[in-house]
C-alpha positions as CSV (number, residue, x, y, z in Angstrom):
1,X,-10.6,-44.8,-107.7
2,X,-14.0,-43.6,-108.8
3,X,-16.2,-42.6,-106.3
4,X,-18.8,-44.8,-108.0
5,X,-17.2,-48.0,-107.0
6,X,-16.3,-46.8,-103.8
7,X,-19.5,-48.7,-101.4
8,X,-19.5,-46.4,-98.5
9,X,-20.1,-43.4,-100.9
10,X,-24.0,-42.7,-102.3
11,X,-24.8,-39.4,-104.2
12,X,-28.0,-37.9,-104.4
13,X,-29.1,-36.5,-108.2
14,X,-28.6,-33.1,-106.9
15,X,-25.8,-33.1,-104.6
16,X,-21.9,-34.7,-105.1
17,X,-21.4,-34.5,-101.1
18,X,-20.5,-37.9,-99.7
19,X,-23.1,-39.6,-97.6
20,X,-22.0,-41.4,-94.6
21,X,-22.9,-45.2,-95.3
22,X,-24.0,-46.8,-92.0
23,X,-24.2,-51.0,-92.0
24,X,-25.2,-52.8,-89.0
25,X,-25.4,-56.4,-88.2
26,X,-25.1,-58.7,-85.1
27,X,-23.7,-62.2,-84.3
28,X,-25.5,-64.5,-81.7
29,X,-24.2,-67.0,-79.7
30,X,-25.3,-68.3,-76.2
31,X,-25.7,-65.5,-73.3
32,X,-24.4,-63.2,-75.8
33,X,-24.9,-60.7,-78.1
34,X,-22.5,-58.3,-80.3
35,X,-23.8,-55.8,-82.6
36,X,-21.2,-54.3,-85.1
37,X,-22.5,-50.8,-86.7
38,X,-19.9,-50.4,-89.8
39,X,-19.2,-46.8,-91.7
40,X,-16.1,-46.0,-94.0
41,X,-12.9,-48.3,-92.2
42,X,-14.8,-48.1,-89.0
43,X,-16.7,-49.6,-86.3
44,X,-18.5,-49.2,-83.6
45,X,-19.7,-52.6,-81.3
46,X,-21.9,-53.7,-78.4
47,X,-20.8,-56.7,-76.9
48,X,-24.1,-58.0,-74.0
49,X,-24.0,-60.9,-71.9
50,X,-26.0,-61.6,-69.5
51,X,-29.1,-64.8,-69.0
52,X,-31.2,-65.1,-72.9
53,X,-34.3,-64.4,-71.7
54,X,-32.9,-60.4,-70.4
55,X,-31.2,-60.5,-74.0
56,X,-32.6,-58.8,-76.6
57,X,-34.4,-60.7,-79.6
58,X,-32.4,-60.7,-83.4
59,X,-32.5,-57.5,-84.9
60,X,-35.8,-56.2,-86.3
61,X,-34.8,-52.9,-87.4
62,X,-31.9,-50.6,-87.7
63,X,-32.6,-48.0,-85.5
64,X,-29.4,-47.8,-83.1
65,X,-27.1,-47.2,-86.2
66,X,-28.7,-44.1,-86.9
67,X,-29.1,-43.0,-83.2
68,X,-25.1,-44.0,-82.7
69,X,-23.5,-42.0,-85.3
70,X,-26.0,-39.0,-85.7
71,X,-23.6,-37.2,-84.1
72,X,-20.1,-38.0,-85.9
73,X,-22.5,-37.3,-89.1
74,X,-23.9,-33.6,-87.7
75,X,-20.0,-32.7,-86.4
76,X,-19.1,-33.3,-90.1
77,X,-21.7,-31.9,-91.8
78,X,-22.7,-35.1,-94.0
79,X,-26.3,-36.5,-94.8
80,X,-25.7,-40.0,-93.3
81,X,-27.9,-43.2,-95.1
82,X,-28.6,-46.5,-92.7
83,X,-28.2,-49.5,-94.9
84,X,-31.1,-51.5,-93.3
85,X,-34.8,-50.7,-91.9
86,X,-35.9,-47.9,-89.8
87,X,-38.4,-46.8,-88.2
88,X,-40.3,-43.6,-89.7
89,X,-41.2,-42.3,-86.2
90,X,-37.4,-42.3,-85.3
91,X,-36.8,-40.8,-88.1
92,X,-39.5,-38.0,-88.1
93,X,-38.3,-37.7,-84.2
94,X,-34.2,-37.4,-85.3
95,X,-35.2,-34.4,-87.6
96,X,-36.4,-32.5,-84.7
97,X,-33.1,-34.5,-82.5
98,X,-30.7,-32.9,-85.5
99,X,-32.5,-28.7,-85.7
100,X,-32.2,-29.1,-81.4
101,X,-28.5,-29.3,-81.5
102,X,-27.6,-27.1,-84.6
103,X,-29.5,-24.6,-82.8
104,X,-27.8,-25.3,-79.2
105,X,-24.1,-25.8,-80.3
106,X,-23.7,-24.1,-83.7
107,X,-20.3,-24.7,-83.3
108,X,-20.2,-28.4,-83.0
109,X,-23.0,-29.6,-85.5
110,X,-24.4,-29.0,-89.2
111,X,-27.7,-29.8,-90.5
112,X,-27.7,-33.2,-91.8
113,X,-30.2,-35.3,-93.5
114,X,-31.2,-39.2,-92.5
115,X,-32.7,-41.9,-94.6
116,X,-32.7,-45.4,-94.6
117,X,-32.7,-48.3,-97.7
118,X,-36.5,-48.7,-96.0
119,X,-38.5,-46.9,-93.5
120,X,-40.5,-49.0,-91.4
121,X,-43.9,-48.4,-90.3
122,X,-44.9,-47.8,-86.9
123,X,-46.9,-51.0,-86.8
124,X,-43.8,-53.0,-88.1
125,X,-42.1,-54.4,-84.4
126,X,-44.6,-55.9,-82.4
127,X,-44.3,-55.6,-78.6
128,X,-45.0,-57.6,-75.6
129,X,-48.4,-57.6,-73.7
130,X,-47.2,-56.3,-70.7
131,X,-45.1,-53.2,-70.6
132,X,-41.6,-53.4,-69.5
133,X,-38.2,-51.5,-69.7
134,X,-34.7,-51.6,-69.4
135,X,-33.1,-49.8,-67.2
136,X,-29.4,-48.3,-67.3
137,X,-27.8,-49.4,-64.0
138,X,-24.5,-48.1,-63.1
139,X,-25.3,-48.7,-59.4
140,X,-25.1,-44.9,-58.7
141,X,-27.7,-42.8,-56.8
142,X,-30.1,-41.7,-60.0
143,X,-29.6,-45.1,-61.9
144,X,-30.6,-46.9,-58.2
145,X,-33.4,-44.6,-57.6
146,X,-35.2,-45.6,-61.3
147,X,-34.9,-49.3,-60.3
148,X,-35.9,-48.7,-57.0
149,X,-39.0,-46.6,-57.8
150,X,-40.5,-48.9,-60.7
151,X,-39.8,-52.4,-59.0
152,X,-41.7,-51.4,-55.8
153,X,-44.3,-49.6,-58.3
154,X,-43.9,-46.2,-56.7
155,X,-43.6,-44.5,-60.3
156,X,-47.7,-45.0,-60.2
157,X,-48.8,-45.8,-63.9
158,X,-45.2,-45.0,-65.3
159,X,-44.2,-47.7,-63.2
160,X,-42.4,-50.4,-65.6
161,X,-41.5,-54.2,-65.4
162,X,-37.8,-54.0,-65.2
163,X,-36.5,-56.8,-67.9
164,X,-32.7,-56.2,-67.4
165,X,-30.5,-53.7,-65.5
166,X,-27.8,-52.6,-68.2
167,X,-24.3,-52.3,-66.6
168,X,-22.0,-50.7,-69.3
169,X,-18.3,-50.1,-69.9
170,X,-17.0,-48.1,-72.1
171,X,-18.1,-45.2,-70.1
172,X,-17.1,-43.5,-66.8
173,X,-15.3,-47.1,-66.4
174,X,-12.9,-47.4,-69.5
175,X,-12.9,-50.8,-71.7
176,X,-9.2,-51.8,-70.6
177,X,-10.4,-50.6,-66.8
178,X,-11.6,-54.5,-66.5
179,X,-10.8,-54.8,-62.9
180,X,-13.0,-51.5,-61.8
181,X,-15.4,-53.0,-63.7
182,X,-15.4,-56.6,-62.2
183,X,-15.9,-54.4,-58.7
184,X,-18.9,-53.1,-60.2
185,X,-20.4,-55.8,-62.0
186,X,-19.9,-57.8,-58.4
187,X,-22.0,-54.7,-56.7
188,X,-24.5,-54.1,-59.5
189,X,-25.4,-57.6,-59.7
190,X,-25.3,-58.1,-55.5
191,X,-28.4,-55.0,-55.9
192,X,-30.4,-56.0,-58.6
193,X,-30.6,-59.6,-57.5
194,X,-31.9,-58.2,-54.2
195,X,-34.9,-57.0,-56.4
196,X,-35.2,-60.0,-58.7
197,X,-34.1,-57.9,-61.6
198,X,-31.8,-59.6,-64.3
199,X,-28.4,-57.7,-65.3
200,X,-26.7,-57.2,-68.4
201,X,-22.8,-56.4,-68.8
202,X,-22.8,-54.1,-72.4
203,X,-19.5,-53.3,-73.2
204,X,-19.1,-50.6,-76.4
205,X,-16.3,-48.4,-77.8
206,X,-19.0,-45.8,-78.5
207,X,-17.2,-42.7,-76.7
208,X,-14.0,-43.7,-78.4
209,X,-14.7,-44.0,-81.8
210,X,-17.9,-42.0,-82.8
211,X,-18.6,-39.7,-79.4
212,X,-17.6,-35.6,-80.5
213,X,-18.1,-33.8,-77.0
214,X,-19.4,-36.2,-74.1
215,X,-20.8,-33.4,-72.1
216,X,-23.5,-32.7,-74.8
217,X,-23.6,-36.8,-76.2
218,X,-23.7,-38.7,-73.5
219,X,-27.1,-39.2,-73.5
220,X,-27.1,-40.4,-76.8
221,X,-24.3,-42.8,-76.0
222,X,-26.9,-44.5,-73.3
223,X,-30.0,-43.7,-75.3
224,X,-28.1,-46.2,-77.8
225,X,-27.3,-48.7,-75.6
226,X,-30.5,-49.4,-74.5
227,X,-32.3,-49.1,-77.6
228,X,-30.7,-52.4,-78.9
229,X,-33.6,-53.8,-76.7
230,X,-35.8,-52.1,-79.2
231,X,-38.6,-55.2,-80.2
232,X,-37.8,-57.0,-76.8
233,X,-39.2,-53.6,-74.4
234,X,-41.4,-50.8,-74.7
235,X,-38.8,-48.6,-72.9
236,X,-35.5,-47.7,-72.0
237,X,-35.2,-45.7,-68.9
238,X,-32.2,-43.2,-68.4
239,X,-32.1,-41.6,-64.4
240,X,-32.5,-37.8,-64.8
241,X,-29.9,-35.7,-64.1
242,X,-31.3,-32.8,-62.8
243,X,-34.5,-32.2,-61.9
244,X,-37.3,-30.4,-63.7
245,X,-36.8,-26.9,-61.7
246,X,-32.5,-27.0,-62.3
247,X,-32.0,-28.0,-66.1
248,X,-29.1,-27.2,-67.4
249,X,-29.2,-26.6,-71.7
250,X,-27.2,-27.6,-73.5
251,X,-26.2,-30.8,-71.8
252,X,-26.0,-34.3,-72.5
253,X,-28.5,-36.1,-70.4
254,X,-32.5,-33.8,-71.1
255,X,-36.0,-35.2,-70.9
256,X,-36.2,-32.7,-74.6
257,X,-33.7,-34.6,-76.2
258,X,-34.5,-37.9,-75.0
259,X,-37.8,-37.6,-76.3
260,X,-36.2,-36.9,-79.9
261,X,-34.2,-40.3,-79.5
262,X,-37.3,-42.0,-79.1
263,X,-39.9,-44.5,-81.6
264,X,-43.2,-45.1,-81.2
265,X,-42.2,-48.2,-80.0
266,X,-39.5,-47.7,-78.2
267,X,-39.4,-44.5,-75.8
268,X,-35.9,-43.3,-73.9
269,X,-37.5,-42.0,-70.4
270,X,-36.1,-39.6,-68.3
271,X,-36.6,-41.1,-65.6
272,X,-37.5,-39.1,-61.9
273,X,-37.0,-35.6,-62.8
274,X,-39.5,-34.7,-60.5
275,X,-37.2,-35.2,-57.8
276,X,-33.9,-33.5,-56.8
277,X,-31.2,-35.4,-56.6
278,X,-31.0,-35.4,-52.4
279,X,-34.8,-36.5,-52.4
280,X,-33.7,-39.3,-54.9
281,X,-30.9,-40.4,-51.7
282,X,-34.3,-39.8,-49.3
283,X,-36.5,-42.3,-51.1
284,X,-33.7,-45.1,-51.7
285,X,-32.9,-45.0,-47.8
286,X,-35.0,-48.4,-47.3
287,X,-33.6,-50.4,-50.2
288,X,-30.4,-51.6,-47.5
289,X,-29.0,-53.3,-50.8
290,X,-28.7,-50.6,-52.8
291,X,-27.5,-48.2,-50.4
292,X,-24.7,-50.8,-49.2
293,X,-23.6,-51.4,-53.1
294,X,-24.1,-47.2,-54.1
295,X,-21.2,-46.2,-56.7
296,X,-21.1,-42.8,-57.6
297,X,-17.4,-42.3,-57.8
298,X,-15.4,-42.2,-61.4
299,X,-12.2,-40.0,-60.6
300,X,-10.8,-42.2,-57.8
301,X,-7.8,-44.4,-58.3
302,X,-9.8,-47.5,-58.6
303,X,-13.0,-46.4,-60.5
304,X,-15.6,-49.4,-59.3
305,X,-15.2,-48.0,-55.7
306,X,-16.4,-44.5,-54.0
307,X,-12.7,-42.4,-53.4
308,X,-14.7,-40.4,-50.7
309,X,-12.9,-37.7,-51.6
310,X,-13.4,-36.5,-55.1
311,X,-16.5,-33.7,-55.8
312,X,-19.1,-36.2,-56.3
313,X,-18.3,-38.3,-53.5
314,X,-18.7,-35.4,-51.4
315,X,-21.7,-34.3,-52.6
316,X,-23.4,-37.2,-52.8
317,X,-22.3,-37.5,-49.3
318,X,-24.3,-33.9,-48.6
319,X,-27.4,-35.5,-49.8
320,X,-27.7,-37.4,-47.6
321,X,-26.6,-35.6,-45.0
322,X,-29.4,-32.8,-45.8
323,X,-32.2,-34.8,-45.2
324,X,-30.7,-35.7,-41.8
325,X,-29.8,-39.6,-42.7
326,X,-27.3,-41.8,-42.0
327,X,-24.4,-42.1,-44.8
328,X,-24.7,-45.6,-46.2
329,X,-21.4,-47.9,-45.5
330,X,-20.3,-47.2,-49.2
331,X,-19.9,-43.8,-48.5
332,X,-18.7,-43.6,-45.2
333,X,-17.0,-40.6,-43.2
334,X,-18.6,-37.4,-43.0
335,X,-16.6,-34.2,-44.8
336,X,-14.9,-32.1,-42.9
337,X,-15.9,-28.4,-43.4
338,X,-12.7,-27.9,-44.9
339,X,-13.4,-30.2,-47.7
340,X,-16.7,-28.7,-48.3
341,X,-15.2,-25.3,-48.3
342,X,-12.7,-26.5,-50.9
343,X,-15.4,-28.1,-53.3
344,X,-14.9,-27.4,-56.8
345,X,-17.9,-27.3,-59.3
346,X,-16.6,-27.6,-62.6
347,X,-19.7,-26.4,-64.6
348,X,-23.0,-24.7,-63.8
349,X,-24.8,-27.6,-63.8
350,X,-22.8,-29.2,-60.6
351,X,-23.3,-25.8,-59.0
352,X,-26.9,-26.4,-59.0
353,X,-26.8,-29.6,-57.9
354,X,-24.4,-28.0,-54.8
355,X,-27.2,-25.3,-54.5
356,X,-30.2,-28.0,-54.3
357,X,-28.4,-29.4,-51.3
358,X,-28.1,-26.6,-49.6
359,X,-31.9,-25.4,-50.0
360,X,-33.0,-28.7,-48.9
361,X,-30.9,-28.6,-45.7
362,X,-32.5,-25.0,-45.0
363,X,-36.3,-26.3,-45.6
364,X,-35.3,-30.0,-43.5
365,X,-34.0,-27.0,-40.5
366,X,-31.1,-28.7,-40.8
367,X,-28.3,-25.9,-38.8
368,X,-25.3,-28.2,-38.5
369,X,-21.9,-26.2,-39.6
370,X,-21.4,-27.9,-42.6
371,X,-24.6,-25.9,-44.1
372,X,-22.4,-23.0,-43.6
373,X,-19.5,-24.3,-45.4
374,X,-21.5,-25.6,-47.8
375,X,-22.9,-22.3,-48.5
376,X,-19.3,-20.7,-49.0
377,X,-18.5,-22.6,-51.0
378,X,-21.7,-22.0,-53.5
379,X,-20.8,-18.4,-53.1
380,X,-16.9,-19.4,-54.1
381,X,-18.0,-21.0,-57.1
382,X,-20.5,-18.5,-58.4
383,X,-17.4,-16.1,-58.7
384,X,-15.2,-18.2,-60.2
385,X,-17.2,-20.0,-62.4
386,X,-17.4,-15.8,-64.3
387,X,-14.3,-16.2,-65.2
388,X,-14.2,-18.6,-68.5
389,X,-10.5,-18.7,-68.8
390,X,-10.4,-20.3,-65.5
391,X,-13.4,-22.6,-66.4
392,X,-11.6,-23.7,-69.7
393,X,-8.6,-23.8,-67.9
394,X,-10.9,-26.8,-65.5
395,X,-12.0,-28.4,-68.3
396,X,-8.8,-29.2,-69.8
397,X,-7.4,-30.3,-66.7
398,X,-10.5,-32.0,-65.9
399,X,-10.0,-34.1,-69.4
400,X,-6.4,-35.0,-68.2
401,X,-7.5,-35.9,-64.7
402,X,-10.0,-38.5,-66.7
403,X,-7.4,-39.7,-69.4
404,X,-4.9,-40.3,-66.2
405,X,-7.8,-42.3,-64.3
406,X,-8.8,-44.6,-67.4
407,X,-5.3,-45.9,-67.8
C-alpha cells in the first residue's frame, strides 16, 4: 500500500519518518462521558460518570491527546500530529515537557516534535468566574490531605472550589479489579460527600495501552485524566508525593514536570509539597471521615482495603504514629518492631519517605522502641539499596507481585 493513502501517516517536505496521527473524539449520554483518543489500530478511552453538573462540558480543544500519548511518541522516537485544536501554551509548555525527559532518561525517550491541525490561542476556552479545580481522589493520605486542605480553605489563596473528586481505575486498581473498586468508590464517595464535594468514577486503559515505564509516567497518566476537565476548571490538582526538601528526579509524580503538563488555562498543581507526608496524616486528624475511609494500600489481596501489612500500610501507619496520634480504624494495629525491622524500601524515594518519619518522631521527642526499629531498618536499606543487582532484582519481582495482585 502507498504510504500516501495510508491516514495515520503524514510526511513533512523534508523528512519521510512517519508521524504518529492522534484523533480524539467523545460520545455523550446522560451522567456520562467517554473520550476515545485514536492512533494507528489503537485506542486509548476515558469512560466518567458521575452527576452532569461535576461532568465536564463537550470538548473544546484537543489537549489530552497530546498529553496522553507524548510518551508512546518520545519512547519511539516519532514527531506525533493531534488531528484537532490545541492550545499553543500547551504546546510551548510540552517542548520544554519533551527536552526534561530526554535529558532525565536518555534511555527511554527521543526528541520528538508536536503540532496540531490548529493551535489555539490562549484566549480561545473561556473559564468560569470563580476558580475551581478537580481534584484526583483515590481516598489515600496525599489525595485526602488536597481535598481536605482546599475545602476548609486552609491552602490560603491557592485554596480552590473543589468541582469533582476524580476516583480512577485503571491504576493501582486494575479495570477487571471491579470489586476492589466498588470497595473504593463506596469509601471515596462515603468522604467526599462528608465535605459536599461531588465524585467522579474515570475508568481508562491508559497504563495498558500507551503507559512505557509507570514509575517515570504516572503523572502524566493523572495529569491526563484530569485535564479532560479542561474548559469546565481552572485546575487539576495532583497530591505531591514528596515534599519540596525530599524530591526524588527522575520520577513520575514532580511539581517541574507538572508544570510542563500545564495550559494557561488549565494548570496541573502539585498539590502540598510543603508538607511531609506525616504532617499531611497530622493535619487530616480532624476530618473523622476521611480518616475512617483512608486507602493507601494497593498490594493486598483485595486492593480497595488497607492489607496492614504490606510497606505502605506500615508506613503510613508510622506517620501517624510519629506525631504521637491515634491510628485511624482503617488502619488499625500498631507494627510490631519486627515488621518495622523487616521493612523493605524498594527505591530511594520510599527510603526518604521512611527517613522523614523517623526525623519527625526525633523533633515530636517521640522515644517509643519502634523509633529504634525504625531507624535499623533505614540503616538496612541504605546498604542494600548499593547494590543494583539486588534492586533490579526488587523491581522485577515487585512487577510480578503487581501483575499477581491485578488478576
Amino acid at each position: 500500500m502507498d504510504l500516501k493513502d495510508n491516514p495515520f501517516v503524514t510526511h513533512d517536505k523534508n523528512s519521510t519518518e512517519e508521524k504518529l496521527i492522534v484523533q480524539l473524539h467523545e460520545q455523550r449520554i446522560d451522567g456520562r462521558v467517554t473520550r476515545i483518543a485514536t492512533f494507528g489500530d489503537q485506542q486509548v478511552w476515558w469512560e466518567l460518570a458521575g452527576p452532569n453538573e461535576s461532568l465536564p462540558q463537550p470538548l473544546l480543544a484537543h489537549d489530552l491527546a497530546a498529553t496522553a500519548l507524548v510518551f508512546v511518541a518520545m519512547h519511539r522516537g516519532q514527531d506525533m500530529h493531534i488531528d484537532g485544536p490545541v492550545t499553543f501554551s500547551l504546546l510551548k509548555n510540552m517542548e520544554d515537557l519533551i527536552a526534561c525527559w530526554v535529558a532525565w532518561r536518555p534511555d527511554l525517550y527521543r526528541h520528538i516534535n508536536i503540532s496540531a491541525t490548529r493551535e489555539l490561542p490562549d484566549d480561545a476556552i473561556r473559564l468560569p468566574r470563580n476558580p475551581q479545580a478537580v481534584a484526583a481522589f483515590s481516598g489515600g493520605l496525599d489525595a485526602s490531605f488536597t481535598a481536605w486542605r482546599h475545602v476548609t480553605g486552609r491552602a490560603g489563596r491557592r485554596s480552590y472550589h473543589l468541582l469533582a473528586g476524580v476516583l480512577i481505575q485503571g491504576f493501582d486498581i486494575a479495570l477487571n479489579a471491579d470489586a476492589a473498586f466498588a470497595i473504593s468508590t463506596a469509601s471515596a464517595a462515603d468522604s467526599l460527600q462528608s465535605i459536599n464535594v461531588p465524585m467522579v468514577t474515570l475508568k481508562t486503559n491508559w497504563r495498558e495501552v500507551a503507559c512505557v515505564n509507570w514509575e517515570m509516567e504516572f503523572g502524566n497518566g493523572v495529569a491526563t485524566c484530569l485535564r479532560n476537565w479542561q474548559g469546565s476548571a481552572h485546575a487539576g490538582l495532583v497530591g505531591s508525593d514528596e515534599d519540596y526538601t525530599r524530591l526524588v528526579l527522575p520520577w513520575g509524580g514532580n511539581p517541574i514536570t507538572y508544570a510542563m503538563l500545564s495550559s494557561r488555562d488549565f494548570q496541573i498543581v502539585y498539590d502540598g509539597g510543603e508538607f511531609a507526608r506525616t504532617e499531611k496524616a497530622e493535619r487530616i486528624l480532624d476530618w473523622e471521615t476521611g480518616l475512617h475511609n483512608l486507602r493507601v494500600c494497593w498490594e493486598g489481596p483485595l486492593t480497595g482495603r488497607n492489607c496492614g501489612r504490606c510497606e505502605k500500610c506500615l508506613r503510613t501507619k508510622l506517620n501517624f504514629m510519629a506525631v504521637g496520634a491515634e491510628l485511624p480504624e482503617s488502619l488499625a494495629g500498631k507494627p510490631s518492631d519486627a515488621q518495622i525491622r523487616a521493612l523493605r524500601a524498594a527505591n530511594h524515594a520510599q527510603l526518604l519517605l521512611l527517613e522523614e518519619i523517623a526525623k519527625i518522631a526525633e523533633q515530636r521527642n517521640i522515644k517509643d522502641p519502634w523509633v529504634s526499629a525504625l531507624k535499623l531498618t533505614i540503616r538496612k536499606n541504605r546498604f542494600l539499596n548499593k547494590f543494583t543487582l539486588f534492586g533490579a532484582i526488587s523491581r522485577v519481582l515487585g512487577k510480578i507481585k503487581r501483575q499477581l495482585v491485578s488478576r
